[in-house]
N, C-alpha and C positions, 0 to 999 in steps of 0.2 A: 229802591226801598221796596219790601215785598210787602203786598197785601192781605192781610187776616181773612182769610176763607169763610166765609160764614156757613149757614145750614144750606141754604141752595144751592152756592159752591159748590159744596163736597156731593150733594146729590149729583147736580150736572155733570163732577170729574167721573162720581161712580158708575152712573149712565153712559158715559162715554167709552168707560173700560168696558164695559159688557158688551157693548155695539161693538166694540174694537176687538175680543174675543171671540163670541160669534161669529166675527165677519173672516177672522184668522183660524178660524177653530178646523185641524188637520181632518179632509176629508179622504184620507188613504185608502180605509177599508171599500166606504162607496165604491170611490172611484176602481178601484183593485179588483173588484166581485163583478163591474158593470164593465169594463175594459175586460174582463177574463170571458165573461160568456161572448161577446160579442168578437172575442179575436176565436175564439176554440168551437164555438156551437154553429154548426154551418146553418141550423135554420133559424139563428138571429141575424143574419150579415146581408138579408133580403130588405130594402125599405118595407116592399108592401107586406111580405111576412110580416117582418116586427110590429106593424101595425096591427094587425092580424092576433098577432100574442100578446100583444097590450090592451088589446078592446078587452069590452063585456063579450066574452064571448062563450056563455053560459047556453044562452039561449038558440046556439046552433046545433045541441045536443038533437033539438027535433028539427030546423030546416036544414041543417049542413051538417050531420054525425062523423061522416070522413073528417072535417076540416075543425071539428071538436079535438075529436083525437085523437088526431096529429099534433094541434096545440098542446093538449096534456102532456102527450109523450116528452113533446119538443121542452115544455119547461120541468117535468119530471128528470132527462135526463142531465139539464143544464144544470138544475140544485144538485145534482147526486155528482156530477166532473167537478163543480164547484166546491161543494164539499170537501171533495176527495182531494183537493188543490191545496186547503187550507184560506180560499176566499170569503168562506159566510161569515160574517158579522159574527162576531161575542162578546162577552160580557168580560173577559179577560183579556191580556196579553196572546195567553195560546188560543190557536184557532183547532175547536174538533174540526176531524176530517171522518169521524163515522155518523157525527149526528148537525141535525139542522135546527137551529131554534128560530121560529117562527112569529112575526108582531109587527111593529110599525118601523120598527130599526131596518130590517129584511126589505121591508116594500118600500124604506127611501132609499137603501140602497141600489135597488134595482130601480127608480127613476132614472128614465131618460129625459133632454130639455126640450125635446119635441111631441115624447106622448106620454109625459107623468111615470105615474106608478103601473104597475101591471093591476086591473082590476079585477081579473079573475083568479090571482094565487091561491086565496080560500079555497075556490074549488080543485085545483094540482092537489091541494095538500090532502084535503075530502078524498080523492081520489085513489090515490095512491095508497092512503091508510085501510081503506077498503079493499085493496087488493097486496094489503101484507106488504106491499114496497116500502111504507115506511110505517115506525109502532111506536105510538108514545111512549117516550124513554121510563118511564116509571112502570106501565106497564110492562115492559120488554125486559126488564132489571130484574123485576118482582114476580112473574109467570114461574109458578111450576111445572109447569109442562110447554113442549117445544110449540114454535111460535107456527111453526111446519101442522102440529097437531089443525083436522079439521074442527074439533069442538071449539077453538083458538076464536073463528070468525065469527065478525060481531052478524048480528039478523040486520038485514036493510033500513030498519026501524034504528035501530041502535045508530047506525050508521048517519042516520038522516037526522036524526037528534042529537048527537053531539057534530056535527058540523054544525047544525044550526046553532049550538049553542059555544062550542068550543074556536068554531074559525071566521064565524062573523058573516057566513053566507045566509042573510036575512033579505027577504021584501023579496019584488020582483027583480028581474033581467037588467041590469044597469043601475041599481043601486052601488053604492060602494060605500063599506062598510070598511072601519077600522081590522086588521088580520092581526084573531089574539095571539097572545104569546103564548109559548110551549116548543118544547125540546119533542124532536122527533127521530129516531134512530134510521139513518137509511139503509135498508138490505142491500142493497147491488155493494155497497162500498164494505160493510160486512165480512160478506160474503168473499169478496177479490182479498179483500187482507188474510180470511182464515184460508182460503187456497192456497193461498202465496206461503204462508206459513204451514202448516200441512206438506206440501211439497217439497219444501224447505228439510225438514223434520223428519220427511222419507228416507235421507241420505244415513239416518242418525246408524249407528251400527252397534252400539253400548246400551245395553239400559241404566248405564249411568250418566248418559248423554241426554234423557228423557227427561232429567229431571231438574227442575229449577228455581231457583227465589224471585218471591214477586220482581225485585227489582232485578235480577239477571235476566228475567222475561223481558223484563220493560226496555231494560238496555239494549239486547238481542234484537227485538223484533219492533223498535221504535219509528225506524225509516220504512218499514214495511209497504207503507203505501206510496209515498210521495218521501224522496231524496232532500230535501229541503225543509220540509213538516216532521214533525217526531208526534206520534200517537200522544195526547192527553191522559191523562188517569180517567179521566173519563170513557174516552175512547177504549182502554184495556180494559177497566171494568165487563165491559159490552163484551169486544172480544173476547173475555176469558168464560163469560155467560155462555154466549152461541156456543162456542168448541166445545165447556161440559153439558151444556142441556141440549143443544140443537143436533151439532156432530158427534158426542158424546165422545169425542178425541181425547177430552185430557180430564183430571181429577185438581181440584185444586181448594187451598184454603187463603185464610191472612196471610201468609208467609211461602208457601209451598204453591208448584206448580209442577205436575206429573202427567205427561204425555203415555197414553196407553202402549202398549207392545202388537205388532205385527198380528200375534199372535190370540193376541186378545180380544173378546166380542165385545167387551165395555173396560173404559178404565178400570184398576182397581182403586181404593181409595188410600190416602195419604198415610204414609205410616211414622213412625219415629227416625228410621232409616232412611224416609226419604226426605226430613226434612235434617239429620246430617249429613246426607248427600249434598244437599243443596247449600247449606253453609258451610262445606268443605270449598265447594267449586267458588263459592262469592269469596272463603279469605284468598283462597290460590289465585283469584284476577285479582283482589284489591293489592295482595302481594306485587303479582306479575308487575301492575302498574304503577309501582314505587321504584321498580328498578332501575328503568330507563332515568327518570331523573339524576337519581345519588347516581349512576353513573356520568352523566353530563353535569352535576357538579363537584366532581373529581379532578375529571379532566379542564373545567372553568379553574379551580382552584392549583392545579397544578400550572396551569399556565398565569395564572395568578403570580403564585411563588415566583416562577422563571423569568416572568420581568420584576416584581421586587429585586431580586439577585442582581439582575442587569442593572437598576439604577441603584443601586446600591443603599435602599432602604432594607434593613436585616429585620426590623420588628414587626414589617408588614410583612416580610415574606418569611418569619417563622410563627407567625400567626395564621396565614396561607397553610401550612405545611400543617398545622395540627388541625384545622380543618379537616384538613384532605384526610388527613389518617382519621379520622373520628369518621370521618364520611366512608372508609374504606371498610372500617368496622362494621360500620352499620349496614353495608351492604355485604358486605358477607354472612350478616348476622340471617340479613333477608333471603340471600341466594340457599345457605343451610336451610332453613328454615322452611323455602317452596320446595326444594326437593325434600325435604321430609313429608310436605303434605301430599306432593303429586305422588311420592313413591304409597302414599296411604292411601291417595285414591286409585292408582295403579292396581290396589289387593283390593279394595272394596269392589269393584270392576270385574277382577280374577273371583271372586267369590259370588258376586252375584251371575256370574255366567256360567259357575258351578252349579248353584242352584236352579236354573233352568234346565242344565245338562241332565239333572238327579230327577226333578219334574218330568223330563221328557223318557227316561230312564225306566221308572214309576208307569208312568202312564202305555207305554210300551210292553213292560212286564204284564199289567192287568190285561192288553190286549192278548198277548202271546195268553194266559193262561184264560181267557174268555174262549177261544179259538179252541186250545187242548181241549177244554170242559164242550164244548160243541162237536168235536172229532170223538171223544171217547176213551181217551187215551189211545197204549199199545194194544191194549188186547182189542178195546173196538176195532182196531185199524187193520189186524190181523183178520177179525171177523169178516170185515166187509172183502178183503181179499181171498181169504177163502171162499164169500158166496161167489165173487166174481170168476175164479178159476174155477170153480163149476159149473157154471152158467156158461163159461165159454168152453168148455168141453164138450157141453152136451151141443152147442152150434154144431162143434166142431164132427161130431157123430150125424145130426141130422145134413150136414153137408154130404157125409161118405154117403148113405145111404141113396141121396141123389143122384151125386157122383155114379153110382153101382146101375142106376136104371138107364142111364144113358151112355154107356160102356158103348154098343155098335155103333156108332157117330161121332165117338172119340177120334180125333186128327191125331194121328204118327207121329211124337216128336221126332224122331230120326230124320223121317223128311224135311219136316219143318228146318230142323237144325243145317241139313246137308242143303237146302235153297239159302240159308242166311249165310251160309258159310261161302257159298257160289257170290253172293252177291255182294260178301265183304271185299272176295276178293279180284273180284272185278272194279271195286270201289279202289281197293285198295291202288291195283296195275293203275287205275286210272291216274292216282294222284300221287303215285313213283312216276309215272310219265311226263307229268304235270311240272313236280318238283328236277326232273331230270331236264327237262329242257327248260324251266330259269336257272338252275344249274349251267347249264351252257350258257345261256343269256350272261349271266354273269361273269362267265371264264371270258366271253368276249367280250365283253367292256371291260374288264381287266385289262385285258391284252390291247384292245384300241387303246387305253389311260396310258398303259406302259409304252406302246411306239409314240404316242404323243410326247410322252415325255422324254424317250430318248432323242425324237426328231428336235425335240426343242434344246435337248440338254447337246445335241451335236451344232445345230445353229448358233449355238452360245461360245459352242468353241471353237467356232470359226468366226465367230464375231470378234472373240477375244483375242485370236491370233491375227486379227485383219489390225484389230488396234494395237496390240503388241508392233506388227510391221510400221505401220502408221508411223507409232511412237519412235523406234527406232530411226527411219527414213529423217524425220522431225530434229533426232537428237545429231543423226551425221550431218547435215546441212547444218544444224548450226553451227556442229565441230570447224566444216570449213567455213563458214563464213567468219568465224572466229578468227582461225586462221589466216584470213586472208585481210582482212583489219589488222593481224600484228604484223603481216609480209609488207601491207603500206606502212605501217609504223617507222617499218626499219627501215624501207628505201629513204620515207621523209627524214628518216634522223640520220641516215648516212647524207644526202642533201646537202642538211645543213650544215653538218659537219663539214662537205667540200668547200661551201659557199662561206662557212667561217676561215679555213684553211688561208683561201685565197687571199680573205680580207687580212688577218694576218700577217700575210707574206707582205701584201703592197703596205700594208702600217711600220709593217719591220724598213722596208726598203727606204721608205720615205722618210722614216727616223736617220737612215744610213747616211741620205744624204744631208739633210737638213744634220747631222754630226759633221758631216765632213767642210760643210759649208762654214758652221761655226769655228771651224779647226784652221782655215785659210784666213777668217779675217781675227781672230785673235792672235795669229804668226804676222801678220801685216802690223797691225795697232803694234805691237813690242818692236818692230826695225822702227817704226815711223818714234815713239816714244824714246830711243838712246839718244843720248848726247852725241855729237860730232866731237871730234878732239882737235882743239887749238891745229892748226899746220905753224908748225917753226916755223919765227923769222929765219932770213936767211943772213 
């Protein structure tokens, strides 16, 4: 019989469940964030390190500044791998992998059971925001000008008062203070996503390939960092910020995202045309990926039919059957349908490469006639060549003139000519000499090649007549040994033919007699078997 629960009752069950809760309550993330620095960060996997990065260790800024920071580095680059992992703590399901938010969550999950929380994280995070590695996400969202700008940097003051007031680094050296909450964007992971994508996006060869819908962006470039994590809307938000304010790579609004050209010193901004570029390209994949299926439930449905048929249910398998044809329609409806939009982004594509072609065209023309307008035209050009062939005539007079004073010192071409001519042709004999005897060089290695090979090609044939004899000598020996195996043949079969002859005669002989024996006592038996005849009385 059960008991009526009273009011204490039901407190004690409901205490019970919340201890039991608590006690059960999944610690993944913890565990996931403090297991991931400690297998990846070599300067956590030290006992007395980690010690080290868990102390207060603020106050080594003045007796040990090496071994300050190093610890900052050491937990700066841990939060930003971590991050970039998808291990920090959130407030959602999805884990950002560009920003870090920062509070009491963050510093139990980095307790360890040997040295607590880390008590210096306030000053990492101080740190780092001072030196632009990491930028409150609202601030960093909200800047109109790049985060790169030096007017951007807060004054030391600025710095030293919102730490004091935003991350809880209050009192002296070894206090520990709760670390407030706040969203923090981290550069380095940033930064490696808009390379990666940049890089990406260098390959592009269309400027219809440039351009995008927010969610074709998102889709695209979601694994960008980490294979297993896909960027947050959060995280793209940032990213599409830095690429237009920071690298000023791309142009983009609610809807639209347009990557600048090669060619271009800054994006230009979004136009009507690129945002039906870009909802061409999202129906052409939404299409693309309807195909695959109606095709895989065609061939389901046809195989369908094929065993209805087989067991001989007809209403499942003509109900099967008008599936499939409804399904066949409608994929064809789909297949028409992308090749109409690809053949229309195919001309959107052809046209807008036209219009770059005409731009470059344009711009070409104005140099060409900047140029004319700097030359002068034809007649300037004609001018400038007639002073020139004036100018070099009159050289060409003050040369003769000189020429004319140094007339007794002039050298003889004749002679000149008749020693170059002596000395060609000494050059020359030299090297018909030269060429005449490798000439002969050559007739005699010829001739050596040729008696080599006729001494080899006579060696061959008498090689080959030694083995022709051979062969021969080879084939008569066997003729008679042949021979002489059928000459015993036939002694042995005349032999035995004697040797049967003989036996023969003595079987005939001795049949002869063994007849003739039988022949004497069958004549005996007939005298011995007549009757006597009576002799008369007398």
């Amino acid at each position: 019989m059960k008991r009526k629960l009273g009011g204490d009752d039901v407190d004690v069950v409901r205490d019970a469940k919340r201890r039991f809760h608590l006690v059960n309550k999944p610690r993944r993330t913890m565990n996931e964030l403090l297991a991931f620095i400690l297998d990846h960060e070599e300067a956590f996997r030290s006992r007395g390190r980690l010690a080290s990065l868990y102390s207060d260790f603020r106050s080594q800024i003045h007796t040990n500044p090496d071994g300050y920071h190093a610890n900052i580095g050491a937990w700066k680059k841990a939060l930003a791998d971590a991050a970039r992992a998808g291990v920090i703590p959130s407030q959602g399901a999805a884990h950002d992998l560009l920003t870090i938010r920062t509070g009491d969550e963050l510093s139990r999950a980095l307790a360890t059971r040997e040295y607590g929380r880390p008590m210096a994280l306030g000053v990492v995070i101080g740190d780092a925001v001072s030196k632009k590695e990491m930028v409150p996400l609202n601030d960093f969202l909200s800047s109109k000008t790049s985060i790169y700008n030096r007017s951007w940097v807060p004054t030391p003051w600025q710095v030293i008062s919102w730490g004091l007031r935003q991350l809880g680094v209050i009192g002296a050296p070894g206090s520990q203070e709760s670390l407030a909450v706040g969203n923090f964007v981290v550069m380095a992971n940033v930064e490696a996503a808009a390379s990666i994508i940049l890089k990406q996006m260098s390959s592009s060869k269309s400027n219809v390939d440039l351009v995008f819908s927010r969610s074709t962006f998102a889709t695209e470039f979601a694994n960008t960092l980490d294979s297993s994590h896909a960027l947050t809307q959060i995280d793209l938000n940032i990213l599409l910020t830095y690429l237009a304010r920071d690298k000023q790579a791309i142009s983009f609004d609610s809807k639209t995202v347009k990557f600048k050209q090669e060619s271009q010193a800054v994006p230009s901004p979004i136009t009507h045309q690129d945002a039906t570029i870009a909802n061409l390209r999202d129906l052409i994949s939404s299409i693309s990926t309807q195909i695959p299926p109606l095709t895989g439930r065609i061939a389901t449905l046809d195989a369908t039919a094929r065993s209805a048929v087989a067991s001989k249910t007809m209403t499942a398998a003509k109900s099967a059957l008008r599936s499939k044809k409804l399904a066949e329609a409608t994929l064809v409806r789909r297949t028409d349908t992308l090749a109409q939009l690809e053949e229309v982004l195919a001309k959107i594509e052809q046209a807008a490469d036209q219009v770059e072609i005409i731009k470059v065209m344009e711009a070409s023309a104005t140099v060409l006639k900047g140029l004319h307008k700097e030359v002068g035209g034809a007649e300037g050009v004609e001018g400038v060549v007639d002073a020139l062939k004036e100018e070099m005539s009159k050289v060409d007079e003050v040369s003769g003139i000189i020429n004319e004073v140094g007339q007794e010192g002039v050298v003889d071409d004749n002679e000149v000519d008749e020693e170059f001519e002596a000395l060609e042709r000494v050059e020359r004999e030299k090297q018909e000499k030269i060429e005449r005897e490798k000439r002969e060089q050559e007739e005699a290695e010829k001739t050596r090649v040729r008696l080599e090979e006729l001494e080899k090609l006579d060696q061959e044939r008498k090689e080959k007549k030694r083995v022709e004899r051979e062969r021969n000598r080879l084939e008569e020996e066997k003729i008679r040994e042949v021979e002489r195996k059928r000459q015993e043949e036939e002694r042995t079969r005349e032999a035995e033919a004697a040797q049967n002859a003989s036996v023969d005669d003595s079987i005939l002989e001795q049949a002869s007699q063994e007849m003739s024996s039988m022949s004497l006592s069958e004549t005996g038996s007939e005298q011995a078997e007549k009757p006597k005849e009576p002799v008369p009385a007398s």
